[in-house]
C-alpha positions in Angstrom: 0.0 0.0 0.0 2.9 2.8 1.0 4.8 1.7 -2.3 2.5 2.5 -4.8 1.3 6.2 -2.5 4.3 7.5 -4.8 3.1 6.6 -8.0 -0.1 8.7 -6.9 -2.3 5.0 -6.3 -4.6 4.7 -3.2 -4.9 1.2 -2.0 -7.4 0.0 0.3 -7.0 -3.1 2.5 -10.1 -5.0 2.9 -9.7 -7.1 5.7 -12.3 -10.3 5.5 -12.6 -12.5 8.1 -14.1 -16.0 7.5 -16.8 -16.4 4.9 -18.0 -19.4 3.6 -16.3 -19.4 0.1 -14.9 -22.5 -2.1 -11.4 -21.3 -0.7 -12.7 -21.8 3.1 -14.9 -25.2 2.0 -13.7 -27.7 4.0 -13.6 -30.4 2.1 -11.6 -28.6 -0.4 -9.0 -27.4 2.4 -8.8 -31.2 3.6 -8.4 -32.8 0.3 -5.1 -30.3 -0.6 -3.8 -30.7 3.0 -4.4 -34.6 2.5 -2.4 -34.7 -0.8 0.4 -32.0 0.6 0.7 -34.4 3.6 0.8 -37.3 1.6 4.0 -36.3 -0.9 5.7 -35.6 2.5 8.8 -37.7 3.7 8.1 -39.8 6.3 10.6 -37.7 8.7 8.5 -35.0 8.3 5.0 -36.8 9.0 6.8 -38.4 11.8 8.3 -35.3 13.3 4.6 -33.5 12.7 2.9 -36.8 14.1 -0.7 -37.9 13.5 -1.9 -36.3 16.1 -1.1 -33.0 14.4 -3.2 -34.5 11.3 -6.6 -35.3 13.5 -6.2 -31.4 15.4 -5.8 -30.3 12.0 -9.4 -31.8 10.5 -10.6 -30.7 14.2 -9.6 -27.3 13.7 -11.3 -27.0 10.4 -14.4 -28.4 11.7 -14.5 -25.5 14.9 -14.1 -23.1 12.2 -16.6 -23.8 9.6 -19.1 -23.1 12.1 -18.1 -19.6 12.4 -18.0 -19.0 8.6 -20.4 -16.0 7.5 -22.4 -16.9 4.3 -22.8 -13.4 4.2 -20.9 -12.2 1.1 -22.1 -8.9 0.9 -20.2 -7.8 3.8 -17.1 -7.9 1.8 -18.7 -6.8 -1.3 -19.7 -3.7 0.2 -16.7 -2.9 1.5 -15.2 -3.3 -1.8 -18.1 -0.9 -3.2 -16.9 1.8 -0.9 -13.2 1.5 -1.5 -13.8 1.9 -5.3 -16.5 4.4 -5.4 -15.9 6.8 -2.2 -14.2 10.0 -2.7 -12.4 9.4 0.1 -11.7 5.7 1.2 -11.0 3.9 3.9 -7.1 2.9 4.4 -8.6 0.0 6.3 -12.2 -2.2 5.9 -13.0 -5.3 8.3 -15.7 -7.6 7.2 -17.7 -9.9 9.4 -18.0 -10.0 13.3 -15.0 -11.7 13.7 -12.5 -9.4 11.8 -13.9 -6.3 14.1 -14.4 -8.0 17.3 -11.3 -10.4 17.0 -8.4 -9.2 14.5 -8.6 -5.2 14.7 -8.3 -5.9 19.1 -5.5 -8.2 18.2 -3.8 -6.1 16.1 -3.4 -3.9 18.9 -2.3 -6.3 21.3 1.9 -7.3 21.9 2.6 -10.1 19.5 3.7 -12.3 22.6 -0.4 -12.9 23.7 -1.8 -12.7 20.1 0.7 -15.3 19.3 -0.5 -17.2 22.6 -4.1 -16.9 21.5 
């Protein structure tokens, strides 16, 4: 965004948080994690462990039930960036990218890295 203020172009940053998209469907995600994990060597699997495999499905589970189907949240956002005469430097979609990654971007890294 700061290299291109001195060719004269505004950029925006439109800051989504999870919507239910084909990039976020879990099946998709678990399929290309499935066939990353299996062209791993077996040192690596090993030094990961299963365990790391079954918390990973787990983890994508947890979060598809947060995913907003919601679209026009981030379609709106883009709307203002490209039609306002003055735009936002910064637009947070969804509940979760106000109420959880704008208060952790404030935060030291040592707790949001905790969290």
């Amino acid at each position: 965004r700061l290299e291109m203020r001195s060719f004269g172009v505004k950029v925006s940053v439109i800051e989504p948080g999870y919507f239910k998209t084909m990039i976020t469907n879990v099946e998709n995600v678990e399929k290309n994690f499935l066939s990353v994990w299996e062209k791993l060597p077996e040192e690596i699997k090993t030094s990961y462990g299963e365990n790391y495999l079954k918390q990973f499905g787990s983890a994508l589970q947890l979060l598809q039930k947060s995913y907003n189907s919601d679209l026009s949240l981030v379609t709106n956002c883009m709307e203002h960036a490209l039609t306002s005469v003055h735009p936002r430097v910064r637009y947070s979609a969804g509940w979760d990218a106000k109420l959880l990654y704008i208060p952790l971007s404030y935060m030291p890294s040592a707790f949001s890295d905790a969290l």
